[in-house]
C-alpha positions in Angstrom: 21.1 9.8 -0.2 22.8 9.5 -3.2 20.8 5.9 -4.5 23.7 5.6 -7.4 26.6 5.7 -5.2 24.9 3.1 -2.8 23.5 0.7 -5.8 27.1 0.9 -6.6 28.1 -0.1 -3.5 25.7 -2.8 -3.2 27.0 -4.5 -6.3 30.8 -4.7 -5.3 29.3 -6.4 -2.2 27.3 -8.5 -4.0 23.9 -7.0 -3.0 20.8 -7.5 -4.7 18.1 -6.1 -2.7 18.7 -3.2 0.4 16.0 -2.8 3.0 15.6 0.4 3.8 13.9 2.1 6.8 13.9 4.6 9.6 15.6 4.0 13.2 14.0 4.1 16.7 12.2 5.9 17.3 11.1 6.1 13.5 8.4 9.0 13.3 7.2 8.9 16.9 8.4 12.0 18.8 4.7 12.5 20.6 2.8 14.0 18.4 0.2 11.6 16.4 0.0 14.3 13.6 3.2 15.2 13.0 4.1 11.2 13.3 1.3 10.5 10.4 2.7 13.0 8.5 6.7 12.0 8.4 6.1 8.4 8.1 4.4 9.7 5.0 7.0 11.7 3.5 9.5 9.0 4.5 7.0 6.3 2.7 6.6 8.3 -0.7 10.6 8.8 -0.3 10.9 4.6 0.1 8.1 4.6 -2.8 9.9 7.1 -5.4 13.2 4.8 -4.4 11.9 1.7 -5.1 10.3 2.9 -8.6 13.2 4.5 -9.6 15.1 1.5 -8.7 12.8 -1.5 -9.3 14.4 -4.6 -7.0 16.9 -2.6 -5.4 15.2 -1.5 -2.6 12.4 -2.6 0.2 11.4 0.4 2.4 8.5 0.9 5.0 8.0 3.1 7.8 4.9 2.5 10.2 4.3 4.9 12.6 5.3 3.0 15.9 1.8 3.4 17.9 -0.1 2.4 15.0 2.2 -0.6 14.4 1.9 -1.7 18.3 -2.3 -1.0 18.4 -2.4 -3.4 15.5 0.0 -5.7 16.9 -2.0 -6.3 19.9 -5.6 -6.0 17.8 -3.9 -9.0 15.8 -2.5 -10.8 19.6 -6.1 -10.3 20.9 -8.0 -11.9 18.0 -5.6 -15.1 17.9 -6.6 -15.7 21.8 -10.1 -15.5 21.1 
């Protein structure tokens, strides 16, 4: 990803802020280590982005099982 080019881009279109993250299935591909370890990469990726670029870009990447576990953690606990 050349972050330049697309800030470029973004300002002809009149783009202040990109979110960025990572398509289905994200990091999930069956394997709960290898998930925790790519949606870390891909997090200090989105992390070195946004620092490089401060306001440009929003990025976060959950691993999809965690995400749902907490989901329904949270679901349970507002029905009780």
């Amino acid at each position: 990803m050349d972050a330049k080019q697309v800030i470029e881009d973004m300002d002809k279109s009149g783009i202040a802020t990109a979110m960025i993250s990572t398509s289905e299935p994200s990091v999930w591909f069956g394997d709960n280590d290898a998930a925790r370890k790519l949606a870390r990469e891909c997090n200090d990726f989105g992390a070195r982005l946004m620092s490089d670029h401060p306001g440009r870009f929003a990025f976060l990447t959950l691993r999809y099982q965690t995400s749902m576990a907490a989901s329904a953690k949270s679901n349970t606990a507002r029905t009780r």
